[in-house]
Backbone as a printed PyTorch tensor [residue, N CA C, xyz], in Angstrom:
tensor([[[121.8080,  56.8660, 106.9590],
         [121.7280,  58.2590, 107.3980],
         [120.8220,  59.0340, 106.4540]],

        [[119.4010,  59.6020, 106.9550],
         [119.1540,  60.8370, 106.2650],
         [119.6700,  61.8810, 105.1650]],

        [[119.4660,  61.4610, 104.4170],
         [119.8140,  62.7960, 103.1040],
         [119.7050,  64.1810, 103.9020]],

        [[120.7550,  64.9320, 104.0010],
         [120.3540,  66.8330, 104.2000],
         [119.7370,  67.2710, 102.7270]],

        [[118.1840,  67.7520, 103.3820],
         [117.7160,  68.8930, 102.5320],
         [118.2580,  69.9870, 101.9270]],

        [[118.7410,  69.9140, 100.8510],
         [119.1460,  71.2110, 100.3910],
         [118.5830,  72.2510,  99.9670]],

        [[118.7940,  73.1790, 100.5620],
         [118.2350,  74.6530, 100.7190],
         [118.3830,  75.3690,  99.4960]],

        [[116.8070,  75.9130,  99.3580],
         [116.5990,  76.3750,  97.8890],
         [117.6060,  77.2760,  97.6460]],

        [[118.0040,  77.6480,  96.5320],
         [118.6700,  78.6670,  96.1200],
         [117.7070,  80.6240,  95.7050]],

        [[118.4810,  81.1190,  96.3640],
         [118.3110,  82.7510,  96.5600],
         [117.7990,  83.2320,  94.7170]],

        [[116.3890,  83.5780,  94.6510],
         [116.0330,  84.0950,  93.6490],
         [117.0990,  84.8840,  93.0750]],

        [[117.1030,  84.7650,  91.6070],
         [117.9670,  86.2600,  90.8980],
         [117.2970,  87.5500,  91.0160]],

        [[118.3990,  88.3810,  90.8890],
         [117.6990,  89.8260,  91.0660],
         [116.7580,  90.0910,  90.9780]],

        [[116.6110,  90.0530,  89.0220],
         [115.3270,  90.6390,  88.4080],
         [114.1200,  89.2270,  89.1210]],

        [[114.2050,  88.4170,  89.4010],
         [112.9410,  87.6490,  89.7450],
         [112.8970,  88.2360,  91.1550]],

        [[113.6860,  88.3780,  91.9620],
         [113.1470,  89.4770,  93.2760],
         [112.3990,  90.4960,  93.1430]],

        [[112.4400,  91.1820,  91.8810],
         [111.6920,  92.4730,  91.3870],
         [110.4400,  91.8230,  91.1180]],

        [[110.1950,  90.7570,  90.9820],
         [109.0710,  90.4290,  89.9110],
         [107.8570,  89.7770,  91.1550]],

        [[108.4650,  89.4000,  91.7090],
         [107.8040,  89.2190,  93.3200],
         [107.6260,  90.0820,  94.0860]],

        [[107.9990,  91.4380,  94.1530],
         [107.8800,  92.7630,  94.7250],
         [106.0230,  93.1720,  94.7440]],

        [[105.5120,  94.1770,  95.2390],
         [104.4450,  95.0420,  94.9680],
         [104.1630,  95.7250,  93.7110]],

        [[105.3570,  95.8860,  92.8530],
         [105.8710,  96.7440,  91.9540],
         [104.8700,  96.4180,  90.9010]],

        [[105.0360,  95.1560,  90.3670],
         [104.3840,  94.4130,  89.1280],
         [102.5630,  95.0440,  89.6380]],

        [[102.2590,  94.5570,  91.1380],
         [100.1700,  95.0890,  90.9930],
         [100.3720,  96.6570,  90.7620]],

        [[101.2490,  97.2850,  91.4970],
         [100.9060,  98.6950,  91.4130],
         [101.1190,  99.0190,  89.7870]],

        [[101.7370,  98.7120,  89.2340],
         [102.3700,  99.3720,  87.6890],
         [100.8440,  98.5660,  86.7460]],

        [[100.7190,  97.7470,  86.6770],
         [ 99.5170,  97.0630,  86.3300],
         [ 98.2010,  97.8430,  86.5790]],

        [[ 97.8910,  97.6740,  88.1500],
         [ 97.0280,  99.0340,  88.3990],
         [ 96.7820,  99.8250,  87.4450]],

        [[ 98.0050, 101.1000,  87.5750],
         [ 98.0100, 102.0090,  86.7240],
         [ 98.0010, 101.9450,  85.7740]],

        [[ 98.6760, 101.1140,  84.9210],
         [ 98.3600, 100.9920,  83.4730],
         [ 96.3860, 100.4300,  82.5390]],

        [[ 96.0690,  99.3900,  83.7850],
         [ 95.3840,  98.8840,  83.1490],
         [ 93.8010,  99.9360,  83.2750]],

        [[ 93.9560, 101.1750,  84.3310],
         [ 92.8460, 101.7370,  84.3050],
         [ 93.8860, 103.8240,  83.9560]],

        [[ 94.7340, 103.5130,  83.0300],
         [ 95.0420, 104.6250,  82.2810],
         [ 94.2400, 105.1440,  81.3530]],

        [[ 93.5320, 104.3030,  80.8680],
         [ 92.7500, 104.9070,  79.4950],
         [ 91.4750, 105.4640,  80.1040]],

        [[ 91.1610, 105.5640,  81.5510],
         [ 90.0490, 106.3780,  81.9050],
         [ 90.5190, 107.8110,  82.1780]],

        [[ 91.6850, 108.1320,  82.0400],
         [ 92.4770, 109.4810,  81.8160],
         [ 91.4220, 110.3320,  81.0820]],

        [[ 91.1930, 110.3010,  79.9800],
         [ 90.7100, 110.9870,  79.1410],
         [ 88.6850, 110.9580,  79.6760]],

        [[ 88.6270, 110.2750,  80.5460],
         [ 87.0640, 110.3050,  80.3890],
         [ 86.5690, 111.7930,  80.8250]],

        [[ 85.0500, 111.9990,  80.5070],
         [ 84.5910, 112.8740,  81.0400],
         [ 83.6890, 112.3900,  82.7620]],

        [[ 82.6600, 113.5270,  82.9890],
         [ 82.3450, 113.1290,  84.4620],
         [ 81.1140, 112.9800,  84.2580]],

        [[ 80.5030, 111.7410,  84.2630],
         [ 79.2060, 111.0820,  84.2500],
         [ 78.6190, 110.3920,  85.0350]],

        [[ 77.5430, 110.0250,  85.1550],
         [ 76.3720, 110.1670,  85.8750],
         [ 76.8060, 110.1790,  87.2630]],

        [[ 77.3650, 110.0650,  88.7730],
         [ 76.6730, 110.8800,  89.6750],
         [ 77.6810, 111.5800,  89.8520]],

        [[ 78.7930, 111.6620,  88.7390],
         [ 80.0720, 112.5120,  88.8510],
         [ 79.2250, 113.9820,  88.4470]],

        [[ 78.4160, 113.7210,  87.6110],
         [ 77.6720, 115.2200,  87.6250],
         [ 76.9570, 115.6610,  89.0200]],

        [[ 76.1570, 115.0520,  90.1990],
         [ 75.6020, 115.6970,  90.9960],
         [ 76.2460, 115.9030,  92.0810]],

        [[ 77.6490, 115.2650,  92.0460],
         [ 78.3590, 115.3170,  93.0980],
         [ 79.7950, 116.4830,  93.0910]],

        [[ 79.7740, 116.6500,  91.7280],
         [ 81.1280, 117.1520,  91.2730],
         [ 80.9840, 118.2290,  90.4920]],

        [[ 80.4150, 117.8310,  89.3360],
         [ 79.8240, 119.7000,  88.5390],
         [ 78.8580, 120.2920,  89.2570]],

        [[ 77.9040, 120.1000,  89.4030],
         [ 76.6250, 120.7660,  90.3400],
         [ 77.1620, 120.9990,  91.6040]],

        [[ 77.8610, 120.6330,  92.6130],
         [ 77.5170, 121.0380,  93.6220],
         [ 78.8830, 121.8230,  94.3130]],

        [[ 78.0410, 122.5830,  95.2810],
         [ 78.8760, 123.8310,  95.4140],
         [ 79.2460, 123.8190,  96.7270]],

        [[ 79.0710, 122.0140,  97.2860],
         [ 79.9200, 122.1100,  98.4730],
         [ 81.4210, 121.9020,  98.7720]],

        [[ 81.7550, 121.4940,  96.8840],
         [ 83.5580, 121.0230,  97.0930],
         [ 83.8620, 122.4410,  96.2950]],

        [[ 83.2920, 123.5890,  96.2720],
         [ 84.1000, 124.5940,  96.1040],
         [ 85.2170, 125.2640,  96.4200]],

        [[ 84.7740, 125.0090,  97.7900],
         [ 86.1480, 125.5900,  98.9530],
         [ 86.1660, 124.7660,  99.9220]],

        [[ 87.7710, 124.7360, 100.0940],
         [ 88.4270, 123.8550, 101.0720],
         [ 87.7170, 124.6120, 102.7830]],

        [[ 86.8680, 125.1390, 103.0680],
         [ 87.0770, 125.9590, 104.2760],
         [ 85.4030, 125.6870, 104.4760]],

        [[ 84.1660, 124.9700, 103.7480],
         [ 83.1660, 124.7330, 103.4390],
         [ 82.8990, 123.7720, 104.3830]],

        [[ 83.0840, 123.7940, 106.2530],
         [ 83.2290, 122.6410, 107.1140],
         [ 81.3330, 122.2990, 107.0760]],

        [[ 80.3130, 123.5710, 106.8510],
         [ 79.3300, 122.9750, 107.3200],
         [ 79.0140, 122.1700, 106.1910]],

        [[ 79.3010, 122.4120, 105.1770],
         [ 78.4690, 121.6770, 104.0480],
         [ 79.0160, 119.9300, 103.6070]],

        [[ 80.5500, 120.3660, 103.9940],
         [ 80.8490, 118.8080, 103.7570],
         [ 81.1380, 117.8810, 105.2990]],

        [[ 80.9940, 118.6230, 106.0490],
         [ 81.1630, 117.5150, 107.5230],
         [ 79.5590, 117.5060, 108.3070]],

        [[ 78.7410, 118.1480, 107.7760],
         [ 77.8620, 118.5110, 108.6450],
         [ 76.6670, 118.0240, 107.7680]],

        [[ 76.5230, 117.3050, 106.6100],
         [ 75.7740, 117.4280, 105.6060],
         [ 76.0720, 115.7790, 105.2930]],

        [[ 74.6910, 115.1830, 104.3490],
         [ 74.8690, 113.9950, 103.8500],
         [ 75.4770, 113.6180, 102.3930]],

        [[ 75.8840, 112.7930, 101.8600],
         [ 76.4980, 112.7860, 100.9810],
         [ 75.4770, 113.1510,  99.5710]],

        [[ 74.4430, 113.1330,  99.8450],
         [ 73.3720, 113.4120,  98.7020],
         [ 72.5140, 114.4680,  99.3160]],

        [[ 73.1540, 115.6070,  99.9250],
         [ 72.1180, 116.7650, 100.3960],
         [ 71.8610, 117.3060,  99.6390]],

        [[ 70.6560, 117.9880,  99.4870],
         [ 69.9400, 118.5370,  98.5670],
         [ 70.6330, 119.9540,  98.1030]],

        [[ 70.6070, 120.4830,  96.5050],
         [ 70.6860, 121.1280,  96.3030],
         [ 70.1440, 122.2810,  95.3430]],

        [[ 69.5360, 123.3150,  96.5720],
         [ 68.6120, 123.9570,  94.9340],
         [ 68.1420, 123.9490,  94.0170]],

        [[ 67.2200, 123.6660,  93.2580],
         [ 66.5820, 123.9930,  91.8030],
         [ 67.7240, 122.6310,  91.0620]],

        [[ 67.6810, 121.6420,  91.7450],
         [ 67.9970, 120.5910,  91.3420],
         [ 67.2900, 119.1830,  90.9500]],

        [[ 67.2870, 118.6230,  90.0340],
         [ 65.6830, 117.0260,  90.1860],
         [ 66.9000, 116.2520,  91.0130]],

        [[ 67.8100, 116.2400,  91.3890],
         [ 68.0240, 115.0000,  92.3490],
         [ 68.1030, 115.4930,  93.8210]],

        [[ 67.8280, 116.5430,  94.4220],
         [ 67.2470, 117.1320,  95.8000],
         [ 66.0060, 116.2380,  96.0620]],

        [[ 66.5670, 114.8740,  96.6160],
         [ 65.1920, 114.4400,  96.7910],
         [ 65.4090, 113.9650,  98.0900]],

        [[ 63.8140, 114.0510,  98.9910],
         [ 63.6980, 114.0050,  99.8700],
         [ 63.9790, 112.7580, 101.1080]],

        [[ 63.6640, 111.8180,  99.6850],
         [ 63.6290, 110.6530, 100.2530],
         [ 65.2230, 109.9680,  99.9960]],

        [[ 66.0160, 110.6240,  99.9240],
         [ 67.5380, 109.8580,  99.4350],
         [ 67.6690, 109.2060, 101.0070]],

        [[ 68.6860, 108.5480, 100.3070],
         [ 69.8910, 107.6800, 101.5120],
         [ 70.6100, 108.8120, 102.2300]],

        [[ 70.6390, 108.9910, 103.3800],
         [ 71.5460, 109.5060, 104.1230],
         [ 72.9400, 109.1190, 104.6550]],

        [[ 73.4340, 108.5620, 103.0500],
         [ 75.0580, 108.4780, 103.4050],
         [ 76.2530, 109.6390, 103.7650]],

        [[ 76.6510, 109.1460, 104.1720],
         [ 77.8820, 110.1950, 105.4170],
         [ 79.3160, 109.6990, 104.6360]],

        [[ 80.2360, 110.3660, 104.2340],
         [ 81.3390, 110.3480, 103.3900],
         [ 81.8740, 111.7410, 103.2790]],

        [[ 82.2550, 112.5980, 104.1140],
         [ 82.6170, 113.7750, 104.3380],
         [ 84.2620, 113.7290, 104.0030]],

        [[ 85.3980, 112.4340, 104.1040],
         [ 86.5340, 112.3850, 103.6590],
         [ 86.3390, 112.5410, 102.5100]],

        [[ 85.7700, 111.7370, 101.6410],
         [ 85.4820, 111.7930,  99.8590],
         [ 85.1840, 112.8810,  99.5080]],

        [[ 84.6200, 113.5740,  99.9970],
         [ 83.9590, 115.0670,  99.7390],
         [ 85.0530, 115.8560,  99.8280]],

        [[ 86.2540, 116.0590, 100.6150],
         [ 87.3560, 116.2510, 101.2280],
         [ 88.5380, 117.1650,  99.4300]],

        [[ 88.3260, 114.8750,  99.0880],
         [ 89.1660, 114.9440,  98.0420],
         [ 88.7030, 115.4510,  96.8280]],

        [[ 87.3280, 115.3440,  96.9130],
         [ 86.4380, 115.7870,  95.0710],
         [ 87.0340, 117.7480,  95.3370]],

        [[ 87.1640, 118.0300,  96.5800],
         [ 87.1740, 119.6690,  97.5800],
         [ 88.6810, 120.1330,  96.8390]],

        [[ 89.5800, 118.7430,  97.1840],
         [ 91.1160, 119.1050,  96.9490],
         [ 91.4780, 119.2620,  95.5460]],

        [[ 90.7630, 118.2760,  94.5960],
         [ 90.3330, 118.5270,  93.3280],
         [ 90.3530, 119.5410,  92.4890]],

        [[ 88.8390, 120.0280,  93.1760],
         [ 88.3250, 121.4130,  92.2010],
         [ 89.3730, 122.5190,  92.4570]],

        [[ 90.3250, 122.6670,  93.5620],
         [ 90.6570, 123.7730,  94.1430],
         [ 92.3070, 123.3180,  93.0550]],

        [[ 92.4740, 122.5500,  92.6570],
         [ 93.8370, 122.4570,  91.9520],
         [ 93.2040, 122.7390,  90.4410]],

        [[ 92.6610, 121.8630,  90.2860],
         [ 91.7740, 120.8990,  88.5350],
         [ 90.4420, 121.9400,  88.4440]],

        [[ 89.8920, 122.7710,  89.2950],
         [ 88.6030, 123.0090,  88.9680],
         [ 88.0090, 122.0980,  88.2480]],

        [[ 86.7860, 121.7330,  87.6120],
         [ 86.4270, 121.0350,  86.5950],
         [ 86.5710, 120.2890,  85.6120]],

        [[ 88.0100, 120.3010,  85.3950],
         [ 88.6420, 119.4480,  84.4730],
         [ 89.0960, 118.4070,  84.7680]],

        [[ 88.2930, 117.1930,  84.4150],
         [ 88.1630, 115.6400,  84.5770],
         [ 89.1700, 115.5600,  84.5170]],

        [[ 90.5310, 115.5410,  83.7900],
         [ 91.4670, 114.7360,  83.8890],
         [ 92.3530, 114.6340,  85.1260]],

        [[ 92.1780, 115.8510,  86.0550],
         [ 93.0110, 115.3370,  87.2930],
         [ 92.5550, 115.0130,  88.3230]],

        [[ 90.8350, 114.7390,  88.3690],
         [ 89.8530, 113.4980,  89.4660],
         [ 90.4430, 112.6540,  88.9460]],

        [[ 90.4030, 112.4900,  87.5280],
         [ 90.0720, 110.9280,  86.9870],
         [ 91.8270, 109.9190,  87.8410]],

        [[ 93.0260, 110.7450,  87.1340],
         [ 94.4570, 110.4330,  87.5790],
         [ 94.9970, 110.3130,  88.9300]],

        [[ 93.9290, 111.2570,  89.7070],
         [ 93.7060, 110.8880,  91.2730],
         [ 93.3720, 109.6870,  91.5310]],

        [[ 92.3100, 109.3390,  90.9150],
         [ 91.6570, 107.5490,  91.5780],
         [ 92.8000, 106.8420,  90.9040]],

        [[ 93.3090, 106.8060,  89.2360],
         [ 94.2830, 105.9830,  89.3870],
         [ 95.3710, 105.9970,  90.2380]],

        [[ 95.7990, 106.4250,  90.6060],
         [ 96.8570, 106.8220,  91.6060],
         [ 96.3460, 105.9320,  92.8530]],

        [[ 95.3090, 106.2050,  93.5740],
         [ 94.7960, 105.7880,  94.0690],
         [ 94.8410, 104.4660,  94.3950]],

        [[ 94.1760, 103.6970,  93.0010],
         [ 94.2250, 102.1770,  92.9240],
         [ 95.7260, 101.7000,  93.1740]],

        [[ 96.4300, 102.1940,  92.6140],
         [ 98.0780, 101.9760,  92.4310],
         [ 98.4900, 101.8010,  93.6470]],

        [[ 98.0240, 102.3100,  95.1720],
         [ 98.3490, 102.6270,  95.9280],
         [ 97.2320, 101.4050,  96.9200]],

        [[ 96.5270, 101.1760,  96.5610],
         [ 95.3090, 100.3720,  97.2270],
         [ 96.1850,  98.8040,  96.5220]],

        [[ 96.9620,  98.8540,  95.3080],
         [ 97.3540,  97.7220,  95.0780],
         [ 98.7550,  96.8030,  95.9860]],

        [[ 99.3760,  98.4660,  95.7420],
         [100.7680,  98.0290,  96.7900],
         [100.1630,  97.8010,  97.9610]],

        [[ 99.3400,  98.3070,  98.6310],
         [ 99.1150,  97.8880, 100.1350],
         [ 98.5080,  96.3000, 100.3060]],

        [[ 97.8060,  96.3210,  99.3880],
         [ 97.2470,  94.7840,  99.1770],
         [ 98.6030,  93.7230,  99.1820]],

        [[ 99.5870,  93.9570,  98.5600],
         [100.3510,  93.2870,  98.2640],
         [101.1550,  93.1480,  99.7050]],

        [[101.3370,  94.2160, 100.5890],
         [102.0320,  94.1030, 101.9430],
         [100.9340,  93.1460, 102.3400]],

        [[ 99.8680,  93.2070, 102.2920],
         [ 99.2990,  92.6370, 103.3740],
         [ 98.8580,  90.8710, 103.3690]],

        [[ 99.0190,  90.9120, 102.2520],
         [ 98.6200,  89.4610, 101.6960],
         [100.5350,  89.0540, 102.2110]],

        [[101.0950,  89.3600, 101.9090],
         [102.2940,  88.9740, 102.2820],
         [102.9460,  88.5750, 103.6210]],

        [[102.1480,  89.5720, 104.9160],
         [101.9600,  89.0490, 106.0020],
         [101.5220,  88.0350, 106.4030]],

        [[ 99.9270,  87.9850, 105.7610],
         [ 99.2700,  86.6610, 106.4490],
         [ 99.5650,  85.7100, 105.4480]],

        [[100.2820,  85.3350, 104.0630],
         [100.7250,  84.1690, 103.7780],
         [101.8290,  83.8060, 103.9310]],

        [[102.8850,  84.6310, 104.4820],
         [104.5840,  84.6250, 104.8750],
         [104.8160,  84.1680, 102.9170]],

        [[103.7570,  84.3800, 102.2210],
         [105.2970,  83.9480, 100.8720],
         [105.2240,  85.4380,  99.6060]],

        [[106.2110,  86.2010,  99.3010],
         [105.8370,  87.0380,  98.7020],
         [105.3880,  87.0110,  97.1640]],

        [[105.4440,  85.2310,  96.7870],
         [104.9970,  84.9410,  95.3060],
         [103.4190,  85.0260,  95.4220]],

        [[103.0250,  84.5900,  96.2550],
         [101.6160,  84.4410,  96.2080],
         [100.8240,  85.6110,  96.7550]],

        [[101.7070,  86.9880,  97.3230],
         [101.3580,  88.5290,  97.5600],
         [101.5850,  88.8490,  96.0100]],

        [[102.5050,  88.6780,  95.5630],
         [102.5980,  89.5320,  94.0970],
         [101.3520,  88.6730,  93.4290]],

        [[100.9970,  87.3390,  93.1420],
         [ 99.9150,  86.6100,  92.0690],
         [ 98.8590,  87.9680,  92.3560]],

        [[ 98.2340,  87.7760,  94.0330],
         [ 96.9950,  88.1160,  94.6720],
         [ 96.9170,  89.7400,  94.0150]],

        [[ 98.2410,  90.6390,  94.4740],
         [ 97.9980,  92.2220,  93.7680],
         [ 97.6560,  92.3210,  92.3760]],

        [[ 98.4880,  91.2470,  91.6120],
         [ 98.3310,  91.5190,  89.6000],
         [ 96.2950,  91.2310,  90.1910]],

        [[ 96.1060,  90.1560,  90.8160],
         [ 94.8530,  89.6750,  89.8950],
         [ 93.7820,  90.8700,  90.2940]],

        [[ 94.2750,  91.4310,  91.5530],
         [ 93.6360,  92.6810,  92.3040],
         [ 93.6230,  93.7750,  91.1290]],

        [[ 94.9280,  94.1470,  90.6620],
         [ 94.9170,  95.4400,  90.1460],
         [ 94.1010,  94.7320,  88.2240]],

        [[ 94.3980,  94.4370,  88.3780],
         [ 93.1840,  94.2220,  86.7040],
         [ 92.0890,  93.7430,  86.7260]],

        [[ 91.3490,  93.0860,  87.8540],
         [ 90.3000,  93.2420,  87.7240],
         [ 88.6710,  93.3450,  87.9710]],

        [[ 87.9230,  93.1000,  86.0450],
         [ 86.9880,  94.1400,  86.3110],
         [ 86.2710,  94.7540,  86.8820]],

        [[ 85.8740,  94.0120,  88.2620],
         [ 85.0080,  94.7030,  89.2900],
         [ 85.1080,  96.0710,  89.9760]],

        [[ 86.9380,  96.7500,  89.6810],
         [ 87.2920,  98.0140,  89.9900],
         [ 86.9910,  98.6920,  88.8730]],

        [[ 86.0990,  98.5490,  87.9690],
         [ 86.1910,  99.4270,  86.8560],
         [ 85.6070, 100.2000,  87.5200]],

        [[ 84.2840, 100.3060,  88.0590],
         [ 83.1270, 101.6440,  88.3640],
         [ 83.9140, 102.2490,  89.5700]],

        [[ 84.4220, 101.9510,  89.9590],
         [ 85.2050, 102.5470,  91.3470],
         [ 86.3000, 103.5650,  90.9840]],

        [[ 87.1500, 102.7310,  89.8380],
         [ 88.3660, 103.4380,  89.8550],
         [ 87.7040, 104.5040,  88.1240]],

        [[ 87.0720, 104.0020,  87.0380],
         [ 86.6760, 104.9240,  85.8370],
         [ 85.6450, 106.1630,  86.3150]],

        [[ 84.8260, 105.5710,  87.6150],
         [ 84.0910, 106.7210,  87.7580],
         [ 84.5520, 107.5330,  89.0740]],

        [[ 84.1040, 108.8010,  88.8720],
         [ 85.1350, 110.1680,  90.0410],
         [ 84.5010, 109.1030,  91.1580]],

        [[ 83.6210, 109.4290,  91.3170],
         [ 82.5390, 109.1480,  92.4510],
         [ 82.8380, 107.8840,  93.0820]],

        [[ 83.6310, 106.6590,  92.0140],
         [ 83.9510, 105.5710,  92.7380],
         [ 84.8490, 105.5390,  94.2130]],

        [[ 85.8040, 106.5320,  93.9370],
         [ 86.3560, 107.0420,  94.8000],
         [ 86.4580, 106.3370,  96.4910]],

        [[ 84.8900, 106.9030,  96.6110],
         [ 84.8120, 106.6470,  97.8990],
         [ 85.1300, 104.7950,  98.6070]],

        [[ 85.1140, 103.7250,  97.7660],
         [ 84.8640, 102.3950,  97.1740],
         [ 87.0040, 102.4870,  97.8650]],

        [[ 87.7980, 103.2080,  96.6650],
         [ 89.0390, 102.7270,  96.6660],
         [ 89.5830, 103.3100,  97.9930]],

        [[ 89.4430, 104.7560,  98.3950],
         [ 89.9770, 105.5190,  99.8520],
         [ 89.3700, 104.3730, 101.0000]],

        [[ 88.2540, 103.8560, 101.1110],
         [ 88.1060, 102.6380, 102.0520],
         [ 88.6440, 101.4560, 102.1810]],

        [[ 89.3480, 101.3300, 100.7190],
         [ 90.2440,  99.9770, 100.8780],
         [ 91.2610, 100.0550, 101.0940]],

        [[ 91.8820, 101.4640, 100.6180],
         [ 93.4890, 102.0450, 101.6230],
         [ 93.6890, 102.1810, 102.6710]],

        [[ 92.3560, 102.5550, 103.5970],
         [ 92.5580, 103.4090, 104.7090],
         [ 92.2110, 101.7090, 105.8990]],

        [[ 91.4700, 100.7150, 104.8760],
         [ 91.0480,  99.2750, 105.9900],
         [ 92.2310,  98.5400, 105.5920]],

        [[ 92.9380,  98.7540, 104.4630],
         [ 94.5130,  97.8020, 104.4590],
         [ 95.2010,  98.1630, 105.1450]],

        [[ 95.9270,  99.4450, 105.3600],
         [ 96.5440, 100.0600, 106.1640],
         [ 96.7720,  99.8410, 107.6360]],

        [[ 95.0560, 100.0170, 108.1730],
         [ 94.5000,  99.5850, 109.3340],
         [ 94.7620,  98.2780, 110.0300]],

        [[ 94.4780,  97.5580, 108.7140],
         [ 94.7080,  95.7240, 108.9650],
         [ 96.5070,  95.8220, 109.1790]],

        [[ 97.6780,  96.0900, 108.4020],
         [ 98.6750,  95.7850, 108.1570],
         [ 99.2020,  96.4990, 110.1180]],

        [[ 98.3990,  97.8430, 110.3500],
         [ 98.7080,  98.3340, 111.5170],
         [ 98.6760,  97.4200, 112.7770]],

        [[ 97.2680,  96.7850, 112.4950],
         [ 96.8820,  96.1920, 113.6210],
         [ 97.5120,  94.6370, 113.3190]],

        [[ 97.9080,  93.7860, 112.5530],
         [ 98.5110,  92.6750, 112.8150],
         [ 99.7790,  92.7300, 112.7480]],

        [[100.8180,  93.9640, 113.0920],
         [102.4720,  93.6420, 113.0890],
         [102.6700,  93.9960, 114.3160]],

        [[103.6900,  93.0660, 114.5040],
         [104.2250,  92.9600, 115.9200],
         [103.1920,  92.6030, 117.1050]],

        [[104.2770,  93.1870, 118.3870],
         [103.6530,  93.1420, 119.0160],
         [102.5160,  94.2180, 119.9560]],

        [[102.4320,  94.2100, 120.9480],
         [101.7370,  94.9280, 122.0900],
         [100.0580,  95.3970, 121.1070]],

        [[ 99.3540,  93.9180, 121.3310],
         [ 97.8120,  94.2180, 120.1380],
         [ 96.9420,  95.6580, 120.8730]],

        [[ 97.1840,  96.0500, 122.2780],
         [ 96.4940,  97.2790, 122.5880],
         [ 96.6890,  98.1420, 121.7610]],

        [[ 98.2680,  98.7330, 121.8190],
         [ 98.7700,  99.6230, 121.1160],
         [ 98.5160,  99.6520, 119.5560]],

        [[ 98.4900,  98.5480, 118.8240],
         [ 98.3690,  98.1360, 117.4430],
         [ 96.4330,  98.6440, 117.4360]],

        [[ 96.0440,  98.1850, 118.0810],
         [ 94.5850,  98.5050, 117.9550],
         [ 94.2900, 100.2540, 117.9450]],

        [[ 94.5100, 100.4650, 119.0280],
         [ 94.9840, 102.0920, 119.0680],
         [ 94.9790, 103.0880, 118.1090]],

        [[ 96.3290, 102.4170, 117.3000],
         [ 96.9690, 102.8720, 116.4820],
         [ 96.3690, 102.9560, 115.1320]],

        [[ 95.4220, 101.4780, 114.7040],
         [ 94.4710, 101.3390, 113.5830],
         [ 93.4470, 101.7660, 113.8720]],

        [[ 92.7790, 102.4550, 114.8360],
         [ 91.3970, 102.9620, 114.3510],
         [ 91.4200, 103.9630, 114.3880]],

        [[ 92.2900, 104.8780, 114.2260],
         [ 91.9830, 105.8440, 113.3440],
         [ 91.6900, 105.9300, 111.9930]],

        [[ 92.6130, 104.8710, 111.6170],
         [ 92.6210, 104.4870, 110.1520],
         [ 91.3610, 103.7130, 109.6030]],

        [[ 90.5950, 103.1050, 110.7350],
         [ 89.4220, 102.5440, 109.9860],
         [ 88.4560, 103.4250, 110.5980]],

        [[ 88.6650, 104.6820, 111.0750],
         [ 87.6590, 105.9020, 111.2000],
         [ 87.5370, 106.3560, 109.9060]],

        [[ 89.0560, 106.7430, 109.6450],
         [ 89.3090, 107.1510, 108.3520],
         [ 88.6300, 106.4310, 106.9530]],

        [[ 88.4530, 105.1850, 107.2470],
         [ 88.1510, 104.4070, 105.9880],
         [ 86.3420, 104.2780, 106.2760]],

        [[ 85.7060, 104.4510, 107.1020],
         [ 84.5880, 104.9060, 107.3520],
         [ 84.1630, 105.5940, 107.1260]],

        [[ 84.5120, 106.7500, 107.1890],
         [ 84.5310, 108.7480, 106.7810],
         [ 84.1040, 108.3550, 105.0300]],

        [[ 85.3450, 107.6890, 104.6980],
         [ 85.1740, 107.6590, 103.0010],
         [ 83.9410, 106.8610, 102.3040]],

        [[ 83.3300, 105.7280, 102.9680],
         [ 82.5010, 105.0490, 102.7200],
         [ 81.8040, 104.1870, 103.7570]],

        [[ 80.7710, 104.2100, 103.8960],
         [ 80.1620, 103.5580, 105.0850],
         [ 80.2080, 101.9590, 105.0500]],

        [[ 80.2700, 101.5710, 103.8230],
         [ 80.6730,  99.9160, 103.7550],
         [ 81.4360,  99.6380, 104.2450]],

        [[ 82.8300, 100.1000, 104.8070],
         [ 83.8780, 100.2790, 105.6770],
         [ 83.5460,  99.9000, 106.9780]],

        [[ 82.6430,  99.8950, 107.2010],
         [ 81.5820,  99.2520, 108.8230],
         [ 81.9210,  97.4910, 109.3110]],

        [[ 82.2570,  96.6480, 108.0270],
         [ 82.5590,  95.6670, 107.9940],
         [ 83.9140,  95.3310, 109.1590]]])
C-alpha cells in the first residue's frame, strides 16, 4: 500500500508575517529614507522650483492642456525642440505638493517614498497571484524594494512619474486578472492604466 503524504505543517505566526507584503514595503521605505533630507536637483529644478504651473491646484490649462516640458519664460530650458511628453497626473502631484510643502523638499521627497512603499506592497499582491506561493511574492517585493535601479525614480522628485506608473499598471494588472467575468475586469482596469499613462507615457507598454 502507498505511503499517505503528509501534509506540510501550518507556518508559525511570526513566519506568516515574514511572508506577508509587510517585509518589501518596510524595506522600501527604509532603504530609500535617507533621500528625506535631499534637496531638488537637476530637472527637479525646471519642473518644480521654476515653474509656475504646479502653483495652483485650479491651473487646468497649464497642466492638462500643456506638455510636460512647456516652455517657460526667460528660461534656457524653453526649448523649442523638446520632447512633447504628456504627464499631466504627475504634474497633478508636484500641484498637491507645493500647495501643502510649498518648496520645501522634504515633503516631495517623503511622497515618492511613500510611494515606492506602496508600488512594493502591490508588487507583492501581484506576484502572489500569478505564482499561487506567497514565499516567492515576499523574495520578489524585498529584491524589488532595494533595488538600485529605483534610486533615480524614487531620490529624484521628478522620478515620480517612473513609480505612479507602476502603481497605477499593478493595480490594473491585479484588477484585470481576479476572478471572473474578463469584460467587466477589463472595464474596470483601464481606467487604471489611463491613469498610469497620464503619469508616464512608458506606461503604453
Amino acid at each position: 500500500m502507498a505511503r499517505a503524504v503528509e501534509a506540510s505543517p501550518p507556518p508559525a505566526r511570526g513566519r506568516r508575517w515574514l511572508v506577508g507584503p509587510w517585509p518589501g514595503v518596510l524595506l522600501g521605505l527604509l532603504c530609500f529614507a535617507n533621500s528625506l533630507s535631499n534637496d531638488f536637483v537637476y530637472d527637479d529644478l525646471s519642473l518644480i522650483v521654476d515653474n509656475p504651473r504646479i502653483r495652483s491646484l485650479t491651473d487646468f490649462r497649464g497642466v492638462w492642456l500643456s506638455d510636460w516640458w512647456y516652455p517657460i519664460e526667460g528660461t534656457t530650458y524653453a526649448n523649442p525642440r523638446r520632447d512633447r511628453l504628456y504627464r499631466p497626473l504627475t504634474l497633478c502631484t508636484f500641484a498637491l505638493n507645493y500647495a501643502v510643502h510649498e518648496l520645501r523638499p522634504f515633503g516631495y521627497h517623503a511622497f515618492n517614498v511613500a510611494l515606492h512603499g506602496v508600488a512594493c506592497g502591490l508588487l507583492w499582491y501581484f506576484v502572489r497571484r500569478m505564482a499561487r506561493e506567497p514565499t516567492v511574492a515576499t523574495l520578489a517585493a524585498v529584491l524589488f524594494a532595494v533595488h538600485p535601479v529605483h534610486a533615480e525614480a524614487v531620490a529624484n522628485v521628478v522620478g515620480r512619474a517612473e513609480i505612479l506608473a507602476a502603481i497605477f499598471l499593478l493595480a490594473g494588472l491585479l484588477v484585470l486578472t481576479g476572478g471572473r467575468r474578463p469584460v467587466l475586469r477589463a472595464l474596470a482596469a483601464a481606467p487604471l492604466f489611463l491613469l498610469a499613462l497620464l503619469a508616464k507615457e512608458t506606461a503604453i507598454c
